[in-house]
N, C-alpha and C positions, 0 to 999 in steps of 0.2 A: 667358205673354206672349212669351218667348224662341223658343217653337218659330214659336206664328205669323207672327213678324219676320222669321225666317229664311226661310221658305218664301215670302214675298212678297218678299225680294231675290232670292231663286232666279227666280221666276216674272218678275220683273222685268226680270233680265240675259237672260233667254231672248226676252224679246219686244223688248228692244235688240238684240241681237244679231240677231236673226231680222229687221230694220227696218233692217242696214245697206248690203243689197244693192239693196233699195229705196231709199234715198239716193243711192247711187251712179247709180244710172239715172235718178234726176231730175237729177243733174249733170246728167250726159250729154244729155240731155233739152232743161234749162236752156242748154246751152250752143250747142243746135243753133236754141233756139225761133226768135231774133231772124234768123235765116237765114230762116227759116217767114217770119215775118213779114215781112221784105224783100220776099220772093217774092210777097204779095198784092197784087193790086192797088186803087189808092187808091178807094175806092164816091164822091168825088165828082169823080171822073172819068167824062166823060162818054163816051168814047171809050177805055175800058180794052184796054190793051196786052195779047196773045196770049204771053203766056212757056212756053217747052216745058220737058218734064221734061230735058235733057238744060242748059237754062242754070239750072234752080233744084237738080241736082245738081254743076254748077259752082261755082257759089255757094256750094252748103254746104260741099264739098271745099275747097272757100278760107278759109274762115271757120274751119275748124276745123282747118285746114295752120298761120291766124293762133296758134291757141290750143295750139300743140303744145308739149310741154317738151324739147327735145333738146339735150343737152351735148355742145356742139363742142369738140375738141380737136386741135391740128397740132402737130407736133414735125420740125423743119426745121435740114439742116446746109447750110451755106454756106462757101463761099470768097470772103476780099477781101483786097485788097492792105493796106490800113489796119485792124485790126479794132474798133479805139475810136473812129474813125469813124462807122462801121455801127453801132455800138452805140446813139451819141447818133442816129441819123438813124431807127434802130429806136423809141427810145423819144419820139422826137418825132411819128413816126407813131403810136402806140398812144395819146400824148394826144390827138392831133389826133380819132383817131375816136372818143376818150370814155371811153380806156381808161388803164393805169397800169402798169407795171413793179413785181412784186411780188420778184423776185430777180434779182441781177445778181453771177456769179462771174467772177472773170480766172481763168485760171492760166498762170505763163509756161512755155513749150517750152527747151531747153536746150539749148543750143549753145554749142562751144568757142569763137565767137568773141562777144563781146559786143555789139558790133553785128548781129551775125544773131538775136537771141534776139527773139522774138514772143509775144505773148500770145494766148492762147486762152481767149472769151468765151462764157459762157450768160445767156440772157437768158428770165426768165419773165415775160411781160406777159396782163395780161386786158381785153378790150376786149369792149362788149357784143355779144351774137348779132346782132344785125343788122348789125353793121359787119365780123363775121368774115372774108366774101368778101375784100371789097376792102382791108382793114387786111394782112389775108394775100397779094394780090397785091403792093403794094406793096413790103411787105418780099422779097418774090422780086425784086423788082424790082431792091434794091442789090445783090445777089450775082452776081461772076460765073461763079460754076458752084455747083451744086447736087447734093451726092454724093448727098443723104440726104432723102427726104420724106416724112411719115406723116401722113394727117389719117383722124380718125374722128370718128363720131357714133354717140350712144344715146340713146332714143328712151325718155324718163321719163313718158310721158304717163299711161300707165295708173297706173302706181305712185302720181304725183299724185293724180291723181281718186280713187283706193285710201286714200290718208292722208285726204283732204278729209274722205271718208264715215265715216271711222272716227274721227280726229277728233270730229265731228259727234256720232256715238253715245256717245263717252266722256261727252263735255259734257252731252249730254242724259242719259243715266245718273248724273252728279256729281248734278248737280238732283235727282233723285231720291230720292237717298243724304241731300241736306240736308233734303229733306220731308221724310222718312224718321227723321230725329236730333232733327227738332222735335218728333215726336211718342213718341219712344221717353220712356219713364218709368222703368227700371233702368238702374244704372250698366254691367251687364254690355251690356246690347243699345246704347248710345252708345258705350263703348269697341267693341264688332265693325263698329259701321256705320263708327266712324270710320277704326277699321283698312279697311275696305272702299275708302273715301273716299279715301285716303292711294292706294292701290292705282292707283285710277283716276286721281285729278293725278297718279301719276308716269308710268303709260303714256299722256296725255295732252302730257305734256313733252317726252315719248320722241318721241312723233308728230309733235307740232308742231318740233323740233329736226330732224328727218327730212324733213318739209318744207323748211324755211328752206333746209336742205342744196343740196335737189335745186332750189329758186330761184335760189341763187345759181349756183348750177353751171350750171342753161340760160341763167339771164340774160346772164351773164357767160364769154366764151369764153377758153379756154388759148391761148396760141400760146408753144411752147419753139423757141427759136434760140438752136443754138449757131453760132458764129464762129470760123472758123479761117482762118489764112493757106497759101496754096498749097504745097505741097514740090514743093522744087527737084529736078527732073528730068535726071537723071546719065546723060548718052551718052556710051559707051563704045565707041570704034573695034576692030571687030572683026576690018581687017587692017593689016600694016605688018610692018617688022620687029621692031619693038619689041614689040609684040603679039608675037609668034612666039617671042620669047626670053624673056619675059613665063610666057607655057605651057611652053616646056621648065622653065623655072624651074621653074615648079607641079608639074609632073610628075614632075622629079626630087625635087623636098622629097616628093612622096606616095607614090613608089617606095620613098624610104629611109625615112618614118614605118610603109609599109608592114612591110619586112624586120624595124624594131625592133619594132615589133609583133608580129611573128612568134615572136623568138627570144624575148621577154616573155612570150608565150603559152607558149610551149612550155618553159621555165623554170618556169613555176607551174603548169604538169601534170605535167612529169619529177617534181617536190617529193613528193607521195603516192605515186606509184610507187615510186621511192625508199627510200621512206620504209617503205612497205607491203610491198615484193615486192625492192628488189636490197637493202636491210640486211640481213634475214634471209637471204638467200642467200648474201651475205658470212660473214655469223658461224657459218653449219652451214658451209660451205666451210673456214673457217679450223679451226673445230675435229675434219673431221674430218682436214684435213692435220697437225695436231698431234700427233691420236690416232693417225696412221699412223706420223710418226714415232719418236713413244716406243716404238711398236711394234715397228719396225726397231732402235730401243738396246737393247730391252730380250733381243729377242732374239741380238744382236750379243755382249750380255754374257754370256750363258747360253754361248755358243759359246765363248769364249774363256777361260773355265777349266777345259774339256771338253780342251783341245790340251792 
């Protein structure tokens, strides 16, 4: 009984699997018909309208532009003079077009004087795809300068229609698996189907989790702004006298860090020489004026009991 069971889930998973490329092109299919079907004209009309293949692949090209999945994302730096400001005037736009602020960080900037210190704002808001454009101009719109702008898109469409289909086969395979356990009569073939079963809800869960994903992510568009306040812009007069005394200044303090630099270097390279080459020179020098000496006593004393 064991073997036959087995051999019809094998033959089973083979002809789902083999049926899911087939689903997918009925998506596909499914998703183009009602375009088809716009494009006919009405039979009780007595006077039917001439439509060219060039407006019924406009048509479909629109219909299916409708049904695309593509996750918008912008990531925009700005300057203003207030930046909590901007901030509220930001998340008052992202409700207005349907959207919400999902993180909002300060950090303050530091400066020696407490009055000068500014804060510096990110703001993550999602607003849905269709208001992305114009949610996203807007906010261009309080800044006044723009260092920094990055918008992109990816294009999930197939990957969807991919989960759809598979999806689909799991689910019609689980069916399967529970015909399958009704009729199994050993405990051994209802625990394998059920392990099989378990198998399938989980990549099933997997799928459908995978989906939801990528809905929410086309549905719902990124826009990251950060806010910054402008830096003060330091001009520096490049003639006068003061300037002129200014540079000799520099030049003397780098003349003289220069020279001690020098004699530093040249202090900690003398050190191994030294060390290496004139100590030992020293001590065979000294020993052999030593050994000449004694030499000279020794013969100086030989001489003088000789007289």
């Amino acid at each position: 009984m064991k073997a036959p069971l087995i051999l019809l889930l094998v033959v089973l998973m083979f002809s789902i699997s083999c049926s899911s490329e087939g689903d997918r092109a009925s998506n596909i299919a499914q998703s183009a018909q009602p375009v088809q079907e716009s494009a006919k004209p009405e039979s009780s009309n007595p006077h039917p309208q001439k439509i060219s293949l060039t407006e019924i692949d406009k048509a479909k090209s629109t219909a299916e532009a409708a049904d695309r999945k593509i996750i918008r994302n912008a990531d925009i730096t700005m300057e203003a003079a207030s930046t909590t400001e901007v901030q509220y005037r930001v998340t008052e736009i992202a409700e207005a077009h349907g959207g919400f602020v999902i993180t909002s960080e300060a950090k303050q900037r530091e400066n020696l004087e407490p009055t000068k210190r500014t804060l510096d704002i990110k703001l993550v808001a999602r607003v849905p795809s269709s208001e992305f454009g114009s949610a996203l101009e807007e906010i261009k719109k309080l800044a006044g300068n723009i260092p920094e702008a990055r918008i992109t898109s990816e294009d999930v469409t197939e990957d969807f229609i991919d989960l759809e289909a598979r999806i689909k086969t799991q689910k019609a395979l689980e069916l399967q698996f529970l015909e399958i356990m009704k009729q199994a009569t050993k405990v051994a073939d209802a625990l394998e189907v059920q392990r099989q079963l378990a198998e399938v809800r989980t990549d099933i869960e997997k799928l459908e989790g995978r989906r939801r994903f990528l809905e929410n992510r086309s549905s719902l568009s990124t826009i990251t702004v950060n806010i910054t306040t402008p830096k003060p812009i330091v001009v520096v007069s490049t003639t006068g006298f003061g300037r002129s005394v200014r540079d000799a200044v520099s030049e003397s303090i780098d003349v003289g860090s220069a020279i001690v630099l020098f004699f530093v270097r040249f202090a900690i390279m003398m050190i191994p020489i030294g060390v290496l080459v004139l100590l030992p020179c020293t001590l065979l020098l000294r020993y052999f004026i030593r050994r000449a000496k004694r030499m000279r006593l020794a013969e100086a004393l030989s001489v003088a009991p000789a007289k």
